[in-house]
C-alpha positions in Angstrom: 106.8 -65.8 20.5 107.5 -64.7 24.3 110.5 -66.8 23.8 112.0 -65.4 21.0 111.2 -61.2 22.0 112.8 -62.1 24.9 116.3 -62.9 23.3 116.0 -60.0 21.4 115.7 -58.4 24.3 119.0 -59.9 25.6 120.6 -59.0 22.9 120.0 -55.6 21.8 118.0 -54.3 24.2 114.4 -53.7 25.4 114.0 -50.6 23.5 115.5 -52.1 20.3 112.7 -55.3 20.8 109.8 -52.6 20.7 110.6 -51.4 17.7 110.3 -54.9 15.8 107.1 -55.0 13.6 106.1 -58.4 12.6 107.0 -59.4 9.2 102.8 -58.4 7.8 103.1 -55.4 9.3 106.4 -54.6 7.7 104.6 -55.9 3.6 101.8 -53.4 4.5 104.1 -50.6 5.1 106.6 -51.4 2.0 103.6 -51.8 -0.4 101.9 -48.5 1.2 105.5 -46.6 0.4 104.8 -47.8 -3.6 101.1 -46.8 -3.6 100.8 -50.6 -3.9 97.7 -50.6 -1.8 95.3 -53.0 -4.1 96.2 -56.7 -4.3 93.9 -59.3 -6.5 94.1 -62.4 -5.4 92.5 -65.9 -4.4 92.1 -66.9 -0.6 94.1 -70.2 0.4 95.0 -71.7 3.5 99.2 -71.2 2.8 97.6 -67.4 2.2 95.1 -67.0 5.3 98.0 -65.5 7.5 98.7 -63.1 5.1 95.1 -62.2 4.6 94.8 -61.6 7.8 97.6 -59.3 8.4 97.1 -57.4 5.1 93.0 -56.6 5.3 93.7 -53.5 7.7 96.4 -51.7 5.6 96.1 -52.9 2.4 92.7 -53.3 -0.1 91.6 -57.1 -1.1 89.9 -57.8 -4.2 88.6 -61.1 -4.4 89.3 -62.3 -8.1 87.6 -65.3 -10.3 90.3 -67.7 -10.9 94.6 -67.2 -9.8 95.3 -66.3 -13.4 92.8 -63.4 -13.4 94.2 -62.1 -10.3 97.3 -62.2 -12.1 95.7 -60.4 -15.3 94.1 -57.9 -12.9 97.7 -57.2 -11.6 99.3 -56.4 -15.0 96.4 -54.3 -16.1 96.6 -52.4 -12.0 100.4 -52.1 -13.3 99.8 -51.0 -16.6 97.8 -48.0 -15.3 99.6 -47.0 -11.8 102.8 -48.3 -11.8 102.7 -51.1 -10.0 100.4 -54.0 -9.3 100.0 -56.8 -6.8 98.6 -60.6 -6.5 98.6 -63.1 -3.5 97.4 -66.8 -4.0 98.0 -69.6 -2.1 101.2 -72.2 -2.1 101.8 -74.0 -5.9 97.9 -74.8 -6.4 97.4 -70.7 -6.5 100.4 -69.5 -7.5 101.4 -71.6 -10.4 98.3 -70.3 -12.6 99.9 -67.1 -12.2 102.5 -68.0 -14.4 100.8 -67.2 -17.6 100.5 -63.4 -16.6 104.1 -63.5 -15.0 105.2 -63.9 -18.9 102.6 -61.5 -19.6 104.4 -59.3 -17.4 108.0 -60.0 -18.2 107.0 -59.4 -22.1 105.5 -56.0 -21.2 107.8 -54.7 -18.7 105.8 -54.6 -16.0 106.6 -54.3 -12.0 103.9 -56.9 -10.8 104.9 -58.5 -7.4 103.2 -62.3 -7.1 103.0 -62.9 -3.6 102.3 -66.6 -2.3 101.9 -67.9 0.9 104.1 -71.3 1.5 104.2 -74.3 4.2 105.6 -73.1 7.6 109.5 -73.2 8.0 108.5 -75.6 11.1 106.5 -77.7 8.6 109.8 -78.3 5.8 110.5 -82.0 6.4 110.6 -84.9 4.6 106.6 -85.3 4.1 104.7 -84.1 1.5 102.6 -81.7 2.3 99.3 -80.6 0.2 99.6 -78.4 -2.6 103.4 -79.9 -3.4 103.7 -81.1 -6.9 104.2 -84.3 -5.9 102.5 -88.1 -6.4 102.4 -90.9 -3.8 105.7 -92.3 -6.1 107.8 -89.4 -5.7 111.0 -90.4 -3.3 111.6 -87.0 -2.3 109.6 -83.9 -0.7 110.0 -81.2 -3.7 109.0 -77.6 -2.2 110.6 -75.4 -4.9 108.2 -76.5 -8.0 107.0 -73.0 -8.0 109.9 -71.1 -7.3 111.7 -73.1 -10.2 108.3 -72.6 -12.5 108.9 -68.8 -12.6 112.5 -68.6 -12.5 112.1 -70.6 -15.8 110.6 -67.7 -17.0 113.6 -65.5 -16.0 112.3 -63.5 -13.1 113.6 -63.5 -9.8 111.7 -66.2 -7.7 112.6 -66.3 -3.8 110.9 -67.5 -0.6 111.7 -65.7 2.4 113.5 -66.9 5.5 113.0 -66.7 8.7 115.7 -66.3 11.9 118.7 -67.7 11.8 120.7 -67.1 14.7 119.4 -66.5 18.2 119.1 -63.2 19.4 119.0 -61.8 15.6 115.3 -60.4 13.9 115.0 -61.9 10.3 115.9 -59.8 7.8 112.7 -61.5 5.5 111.4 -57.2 5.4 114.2 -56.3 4.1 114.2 -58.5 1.3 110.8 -58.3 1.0 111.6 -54.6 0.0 114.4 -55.5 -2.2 112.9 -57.6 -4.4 110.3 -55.0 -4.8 112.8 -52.3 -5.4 114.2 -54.9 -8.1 110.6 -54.8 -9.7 109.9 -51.0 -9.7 113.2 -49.9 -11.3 113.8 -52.7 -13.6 109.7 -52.4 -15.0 109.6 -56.8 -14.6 107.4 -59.1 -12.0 108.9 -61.0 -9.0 107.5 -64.1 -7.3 108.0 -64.1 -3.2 107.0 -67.0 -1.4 106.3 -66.0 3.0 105.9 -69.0 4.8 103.1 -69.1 6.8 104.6 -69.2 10.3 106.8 -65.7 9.5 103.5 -63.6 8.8 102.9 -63.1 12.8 107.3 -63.1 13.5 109.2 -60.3 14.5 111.5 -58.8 11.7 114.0 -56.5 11.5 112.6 -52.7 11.9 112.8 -50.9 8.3 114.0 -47.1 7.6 112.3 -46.4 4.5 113.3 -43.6 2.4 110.9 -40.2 2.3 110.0 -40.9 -1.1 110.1 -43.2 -3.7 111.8 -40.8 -6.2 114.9 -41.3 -4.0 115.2 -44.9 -4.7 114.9 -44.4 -8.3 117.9 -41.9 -8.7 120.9 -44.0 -10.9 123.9 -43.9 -8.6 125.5 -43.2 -12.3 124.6 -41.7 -15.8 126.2 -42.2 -19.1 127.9 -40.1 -20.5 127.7 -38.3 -23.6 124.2 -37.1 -24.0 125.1 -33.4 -24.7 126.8 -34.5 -27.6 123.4 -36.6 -28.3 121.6 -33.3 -28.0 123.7 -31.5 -30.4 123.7 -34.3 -33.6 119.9 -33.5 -33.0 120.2 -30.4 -33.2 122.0 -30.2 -36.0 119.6 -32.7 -37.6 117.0 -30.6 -37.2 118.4 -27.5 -38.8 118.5 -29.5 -42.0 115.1 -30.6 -41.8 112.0 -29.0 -43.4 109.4 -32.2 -42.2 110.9 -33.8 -39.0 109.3 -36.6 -37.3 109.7 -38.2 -33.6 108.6 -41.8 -33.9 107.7 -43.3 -30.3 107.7 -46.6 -29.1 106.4 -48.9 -26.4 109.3 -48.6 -23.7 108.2 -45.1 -22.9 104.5 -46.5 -21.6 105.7 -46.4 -17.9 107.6 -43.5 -17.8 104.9 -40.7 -17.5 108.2 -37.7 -16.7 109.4 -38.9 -20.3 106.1 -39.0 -22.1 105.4 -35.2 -21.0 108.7 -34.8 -21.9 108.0 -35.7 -25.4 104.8 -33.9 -25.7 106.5 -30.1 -24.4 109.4 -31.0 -27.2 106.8 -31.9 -30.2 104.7 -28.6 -29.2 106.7 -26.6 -28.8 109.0 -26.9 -32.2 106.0 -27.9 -33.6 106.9 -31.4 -34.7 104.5 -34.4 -36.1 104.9 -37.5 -34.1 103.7 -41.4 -34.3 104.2 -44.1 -31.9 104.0 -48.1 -33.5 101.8 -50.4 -32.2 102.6 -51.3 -29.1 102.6 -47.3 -28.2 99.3 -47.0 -28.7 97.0 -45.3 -26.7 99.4 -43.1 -24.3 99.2 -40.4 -26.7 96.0 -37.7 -27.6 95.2 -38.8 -31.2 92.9 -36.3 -32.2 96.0 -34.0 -31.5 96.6 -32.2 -34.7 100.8 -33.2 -34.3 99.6 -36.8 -33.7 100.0 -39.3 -36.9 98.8 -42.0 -34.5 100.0 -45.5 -35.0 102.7 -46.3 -37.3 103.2 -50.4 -38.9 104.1 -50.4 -42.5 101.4 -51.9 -44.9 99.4 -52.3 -42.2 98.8 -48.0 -40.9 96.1 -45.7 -41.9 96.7 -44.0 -45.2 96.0 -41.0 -44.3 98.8 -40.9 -41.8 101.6 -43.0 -43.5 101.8 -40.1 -46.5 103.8 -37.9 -44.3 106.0 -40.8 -43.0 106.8 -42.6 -45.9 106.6 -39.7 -48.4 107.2 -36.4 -46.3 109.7 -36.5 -43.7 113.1 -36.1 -44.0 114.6 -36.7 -40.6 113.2 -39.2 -37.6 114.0 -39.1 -34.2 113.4 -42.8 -33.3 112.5 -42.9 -29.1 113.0 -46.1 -27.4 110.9 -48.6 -29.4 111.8 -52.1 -28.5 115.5 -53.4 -28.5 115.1 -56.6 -30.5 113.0 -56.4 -33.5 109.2 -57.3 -33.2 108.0 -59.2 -36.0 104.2 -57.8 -34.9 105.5 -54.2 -34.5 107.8 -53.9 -37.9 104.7 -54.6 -40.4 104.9 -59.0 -39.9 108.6 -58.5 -41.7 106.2 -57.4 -45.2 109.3 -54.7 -45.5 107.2 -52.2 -45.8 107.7 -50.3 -42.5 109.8 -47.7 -44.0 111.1 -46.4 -40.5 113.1 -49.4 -40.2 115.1 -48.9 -43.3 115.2 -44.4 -43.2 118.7 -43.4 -43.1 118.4 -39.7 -41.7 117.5 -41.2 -38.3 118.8 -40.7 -34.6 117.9 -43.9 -32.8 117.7 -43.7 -29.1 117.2 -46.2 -26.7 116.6 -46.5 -23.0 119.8 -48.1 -21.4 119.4 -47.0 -18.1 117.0 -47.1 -15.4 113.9 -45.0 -15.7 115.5 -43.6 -19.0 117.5 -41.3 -17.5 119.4 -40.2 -20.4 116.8 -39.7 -22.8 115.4 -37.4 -20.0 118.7 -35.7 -20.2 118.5 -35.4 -23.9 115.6 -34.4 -24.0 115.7 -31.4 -21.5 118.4 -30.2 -23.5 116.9 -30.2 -26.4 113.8 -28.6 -25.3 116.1 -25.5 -24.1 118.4 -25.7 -27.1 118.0 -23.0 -30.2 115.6 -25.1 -32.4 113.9 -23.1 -35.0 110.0 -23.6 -35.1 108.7 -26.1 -38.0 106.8 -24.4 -40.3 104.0 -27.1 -41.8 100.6 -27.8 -41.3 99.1 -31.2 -41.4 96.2 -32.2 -42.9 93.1 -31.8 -40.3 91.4 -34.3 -39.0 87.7 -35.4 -39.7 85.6 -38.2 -38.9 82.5 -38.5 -41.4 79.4 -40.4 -40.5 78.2 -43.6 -41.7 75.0 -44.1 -43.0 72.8 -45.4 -40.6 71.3 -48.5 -42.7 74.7 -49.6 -43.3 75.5 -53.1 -41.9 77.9 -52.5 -38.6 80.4 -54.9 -38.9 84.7 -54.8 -38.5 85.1 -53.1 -41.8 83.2 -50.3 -40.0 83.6 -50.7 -36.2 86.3 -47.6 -36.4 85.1 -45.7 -38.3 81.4 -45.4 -36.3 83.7 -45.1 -33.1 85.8 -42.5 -34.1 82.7 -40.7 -35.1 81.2 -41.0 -31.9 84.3 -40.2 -30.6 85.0 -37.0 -32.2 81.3 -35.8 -31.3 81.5 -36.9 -27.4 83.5 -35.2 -24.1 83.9 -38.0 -22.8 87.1 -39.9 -23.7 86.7 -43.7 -24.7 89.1 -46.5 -22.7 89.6 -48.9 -25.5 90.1 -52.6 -24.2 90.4 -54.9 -27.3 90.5 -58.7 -26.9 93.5 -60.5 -28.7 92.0 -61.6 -31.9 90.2 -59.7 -35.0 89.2 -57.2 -32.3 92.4 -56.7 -31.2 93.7 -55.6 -34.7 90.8 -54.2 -35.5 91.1 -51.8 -32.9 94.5 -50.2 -34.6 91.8 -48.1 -36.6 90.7 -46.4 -33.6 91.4 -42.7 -32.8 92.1 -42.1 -29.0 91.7 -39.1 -26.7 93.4 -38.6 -23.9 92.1 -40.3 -20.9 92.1 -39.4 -16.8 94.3 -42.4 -16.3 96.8 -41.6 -18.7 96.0 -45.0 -21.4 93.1 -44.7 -23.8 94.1 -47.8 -25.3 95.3 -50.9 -23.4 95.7 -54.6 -23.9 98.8 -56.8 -24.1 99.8 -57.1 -27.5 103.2 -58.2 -27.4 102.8 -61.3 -25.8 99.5 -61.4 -27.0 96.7 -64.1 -24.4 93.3 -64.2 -25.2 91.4 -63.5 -21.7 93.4 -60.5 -20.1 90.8 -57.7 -21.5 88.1 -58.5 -18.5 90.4 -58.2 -16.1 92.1 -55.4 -17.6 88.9 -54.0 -17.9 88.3 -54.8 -14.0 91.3 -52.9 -13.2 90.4 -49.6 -15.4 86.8 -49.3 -14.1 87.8 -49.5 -10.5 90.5 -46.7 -11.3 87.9 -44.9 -13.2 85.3 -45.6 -10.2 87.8 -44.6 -7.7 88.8 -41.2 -9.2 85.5 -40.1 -10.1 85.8 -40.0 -14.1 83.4 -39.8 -16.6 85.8 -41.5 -18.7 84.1 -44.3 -20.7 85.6 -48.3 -20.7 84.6 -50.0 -23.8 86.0 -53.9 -24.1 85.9 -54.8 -27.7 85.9 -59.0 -27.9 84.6 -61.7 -30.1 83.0 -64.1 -28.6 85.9 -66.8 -28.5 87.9 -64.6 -26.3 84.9 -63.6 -24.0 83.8 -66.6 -23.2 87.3 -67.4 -22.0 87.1 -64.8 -19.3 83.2 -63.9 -18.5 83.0 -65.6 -15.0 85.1 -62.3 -14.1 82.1 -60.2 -14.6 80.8 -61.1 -11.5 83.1 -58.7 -9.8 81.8 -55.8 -12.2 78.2 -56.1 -11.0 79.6 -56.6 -7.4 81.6 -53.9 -7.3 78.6 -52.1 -9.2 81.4 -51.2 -11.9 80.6 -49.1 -15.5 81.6 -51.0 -18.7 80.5 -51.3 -22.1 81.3 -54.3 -24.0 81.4 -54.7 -27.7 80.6 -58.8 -28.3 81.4 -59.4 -32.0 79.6 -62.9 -32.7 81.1 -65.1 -35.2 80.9 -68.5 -32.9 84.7 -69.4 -34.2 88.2 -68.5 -33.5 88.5 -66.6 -36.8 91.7 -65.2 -36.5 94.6 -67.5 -38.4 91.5 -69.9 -38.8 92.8 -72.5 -41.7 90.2 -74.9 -42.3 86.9 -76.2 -40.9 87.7 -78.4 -38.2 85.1 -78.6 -35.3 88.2 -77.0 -33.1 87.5 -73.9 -34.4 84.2 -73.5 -32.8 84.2 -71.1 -29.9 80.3 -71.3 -29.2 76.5 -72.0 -30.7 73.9 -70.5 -32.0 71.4 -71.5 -29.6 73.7 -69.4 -26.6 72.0 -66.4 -25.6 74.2 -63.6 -24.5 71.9 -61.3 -23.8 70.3 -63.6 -20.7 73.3 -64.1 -19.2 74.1 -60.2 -19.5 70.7 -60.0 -17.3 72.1 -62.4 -14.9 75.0 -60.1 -14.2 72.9 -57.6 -13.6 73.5 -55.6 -16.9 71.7 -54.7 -19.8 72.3 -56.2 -23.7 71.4 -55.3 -26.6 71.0 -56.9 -30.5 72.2 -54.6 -33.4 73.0 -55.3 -36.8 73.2 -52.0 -38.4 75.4 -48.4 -37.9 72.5 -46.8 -36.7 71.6 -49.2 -34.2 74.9 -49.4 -32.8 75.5 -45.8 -32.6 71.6 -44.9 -30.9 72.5 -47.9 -28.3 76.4 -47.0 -27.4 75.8 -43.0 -27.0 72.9 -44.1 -25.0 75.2 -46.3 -22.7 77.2 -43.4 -22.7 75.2 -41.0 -21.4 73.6 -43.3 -18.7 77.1 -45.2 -17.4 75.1 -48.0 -15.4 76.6 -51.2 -15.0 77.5 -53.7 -17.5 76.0 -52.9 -20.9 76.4 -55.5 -23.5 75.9 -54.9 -27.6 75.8 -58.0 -29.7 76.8 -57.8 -33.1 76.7 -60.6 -35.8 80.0 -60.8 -37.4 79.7 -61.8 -41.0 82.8 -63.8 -41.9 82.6 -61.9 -45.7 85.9 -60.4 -46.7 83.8 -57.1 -47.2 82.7 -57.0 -43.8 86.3 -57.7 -42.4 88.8 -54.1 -41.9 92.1 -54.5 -43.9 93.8 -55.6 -40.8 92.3 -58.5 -40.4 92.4 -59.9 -43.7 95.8 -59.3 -44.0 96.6 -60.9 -40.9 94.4 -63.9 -41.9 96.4 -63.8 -44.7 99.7 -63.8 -43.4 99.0 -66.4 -40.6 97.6 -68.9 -43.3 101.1 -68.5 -45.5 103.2 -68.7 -42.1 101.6 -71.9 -41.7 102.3 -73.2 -45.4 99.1 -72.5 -47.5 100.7 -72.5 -51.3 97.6 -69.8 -52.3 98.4 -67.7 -49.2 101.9 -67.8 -49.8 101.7 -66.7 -53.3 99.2 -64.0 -52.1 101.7 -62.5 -49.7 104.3 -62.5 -51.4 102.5 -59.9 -54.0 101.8 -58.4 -51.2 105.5 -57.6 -49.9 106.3 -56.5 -53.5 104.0 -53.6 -53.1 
């Protein structure tokens, strides 16, 4: 290392030498400048340099397996921005592919960090952790690399000196590849080999602020005229709507945005599926989720029989099968023809920003309606608590409590159960979060992980409730050892069926997720937390507010699911439905298709 100072010495200058920070040193500082200060991750030995020069500057947090650090990245994205995981070379990193896609698929700036072999140790040996057998003919060192630029994200490894006298310029592109991930909202994978973590790199000149990165060097033109059709539009219109969609999730200058412009004209607005949960829904404006066949009643009368104009905000560029009502052709905003569709084509959504501040200074007269208020009636308390009822008990506690719920659904029936749910507006900005769009059972624990450390961190008496059958918990529950380390608040909803029920099409031993004879509630206990057994509403509802109130640890409430078609909500026997004609069931098929003519 004395060596090497020394010809930078030669070369530029001992002044210029003093200023190199090593290459760790220069990570810390570029994740500090993105509030990127919590990584999840695994320990390995390709990772222990890194480790080493991270645990001053940057915040650890051990993880259960390399695809739940992964997980606990997205969810630490989905909630402040940006997120971070570090594993160890292939063996660590290659797990994390399941929640790069998970990231790609929900536009999310998650960087993957890995550590790698030594450039010193590149050679034509194998080493440990290559994907490699005792066959192969060559030394392969890329498999991971290639793995995630199959996935189409940027996959690099950086690279050390290359000329004597010359600092590597692996900070730099350290920090580009992060910029890459910020503005574009998508992961990247960066392998540092293991003898660069302690090297001298080139000194950085960070901007003051991140803000300054994220300014467009260009904007489209055109959005004043944008501003006006709208405005026009709206003149016309006696019951306008702004329909919302999932690209806006990151962008907290345009949600705000959103929420001055429906106030203060006084304008209904709906987000679909994939939007939900950034939004107050007990707001009297809100219609709350919009999907077709497949939305609450109550709401969809204004949409599909009311409005007469629908400004359509950045909902996904190719058509979602999940989000447009499973192609039924019943989601009536697809097909309205008095509609101004706008999508984000540039970074950060500049111009819908621009629109959108015009409009909220343009001469719009005031809406004069008044939507139907909102109530939330109790259910008897003998009545069997089950998914037909699960929302409606919730919203009722809901409605009654200060304290705003953090729903975390599991993919499965709880997952579209949850769509029934009515969310306040949380401290963190999501009261509703779990990755529907690509759609993995065993992200809601780590999501979970991710909300409650936020929620510990910042002091809120917000309330995490997971919401999980017992298929998809079982996936995940070795990460609950980090809630009762890090002595973290959570109440989990365990709906106990002991089979995957959702698209379940026939009686096959595959179907079976668990037995009887498990206890739950013991190994609850042996996390430290407390569960419960309740079969009826008022049960349920005597055991969650009490879990509310107290906001200790890990509480667990077990709940039989009866596998009835009266004790399953709409959504999930339509989905049932439609999953069992997808997959070529001759009753199911003739079933949906009387559906569709609805």
């Amino acid at each position: 290392m004395t060596d090497i100072n020394s010809h930078y010495q030669n070369n530029f200058g001992e002044k210029y030498a003093q200023t190199l920070p090593t290459l760790g040193e220069a990570i810390v500082e570029v994740l500090q400048f993105f509030q990127c200060t919590q990584l999840y991750g695994v320990g390995g030995d390709f990772a222990a340099n890194l480790i080493a020069a991270f645990k001053d500057g940057l915040q650890l947090s051990p993880s259960s397996n390399e695809m739940h650090a992964g997980f606990n990245a997205c969810g630490h994205a989905e909630i402040n921005g940006i997120g971070a995981a570090l594993t160890t070379y292939t063996v660590g990193s290659l797990p994390c592919t399941s929640a790069a896609a998970l990231a790609i698929t929900e536009k999310l700036p998650v960087i993957f960090i890995s550590g790698a072999p030594g450039e010193s140790e590149i050679s034509t040996h194998t080493i440990h952790h290559t994907v490699a057998s005792s066959s192969t003919w060559r030394a392969e060192y890329d498999c991971a690399l290639e793995s995630f630029r199959a996935l189409g994200m940027k996959a690099e490894r950086l690279q050390g000196a290359r000329a004597v006298g010359q600092p590597n310029m692996a900070a730099e592109r350290f920090f580009q590849l992060v910029v890459h991930a910020y503005l574009n909202k998508e992961p990247v994978f960066i392998e540092i080999p293991r003898d660069l973590v302690f090297q001298k790199t080139q000194a950085l000149a960070l901007p003051e602020s991140v803000d300054l990165i994220s300014r467009n060097t260009f904007v489209l033109e055109g959005e004043s005229f944008i501003a006006e059709h709208i405005v026009e539009k709206l003149k016309h219109a006696q019951y306008p709507l702004v329909f919302i969609g999932e690209n806006v999730k990151l962008n907290r200058q345009l949600r705000e945005q959103l929420m001055q412009f429906c106030h203060k004209f006084n304008i209904p607005y709906a987000t679909t599926w994939f939007a939900k949960g950034l939004f107050d829904e007990f707001d009297s404006l809100c219609l709350g989720t919009y999907n077709g066949v497949f939305s609450s009643s109550d709401n969809r009368h204004y949409i599909e029989h009311q409005a007469d104009y629908i400004i359509e905000v950045d909902t996904s560029i190719h058509a979602q099968d999940t989000s447009s009502a499973f192609n039924t052709g019943t989601h009536e905003i697809d097909s309205f023809s008095n509609k101004t569709v706008i999508k984000g084509t540039v970074q950060n959504q500049q111009e819908i920003i621009n629109i959108f501040s015009s409009l909220l200074v343009a001469e719009i007269d005031r809406c004069e309606l008044t939507l139907p208020a909102k109530s939330f009636a109790k259910i008897d308390d003998l009545a069997k608590f089950d998914f037909h009822n699960l929302c409606s008990v919730l919203n009722h506690i809901q409605s009654n409590s200060e304290k705003p719920f953090i729903y975390l659904p599991e993919i499965g029936n709880s997952y579209f159960a949850s769509y029934g749910l009515t969310t306040k507006k949380s401290s963190i900005g999501r009261s509703w979060l779990t990755n529907p769009w690509y759609a993995a059972m065993g992200t809601s624990l780590p999501y979970a992980r991710t909300v409650c450390k936020t929620l510990k961190q910042q002091q809120s008496d917000d309330v995490a409730v997971l919401i999980t059958g017992d298929g998809g918990f079982h996936f995940q529950l070795n990460e609950l050892i980090h809630f009762q380390k890090e002595q973290l608040n959570l109440i989990v909803l365990y709906m106990r069926n002991d089979i995957y029920h959702l698209g379940k099409s026939g009686e096959g031993e595959i179907y079976h997720c668990s037995t009887p004879e498990f206890d739950v509630l013991q190994l609850i206990s042996a996390y430290g937390g407390k569960g419960h057994h309740c079969e009826t509403v008022g049960q349920f509802t005597q055991i969650f507010e009490q879990a509310v109130t107290e906001s200790q640890g890990i509480t667990l409430i077990e709940v039989p699911a009866d596998l009835d078609p009266q004790y399953q909500c709409d959504e999930i026997q339509m989905l049932n439905l439609y999953i069992q004609a997808q997959n070529g069931n001759p009753e199911a098929m003739q079933r949906w298709q009387k559906l569709k003519a609805i």
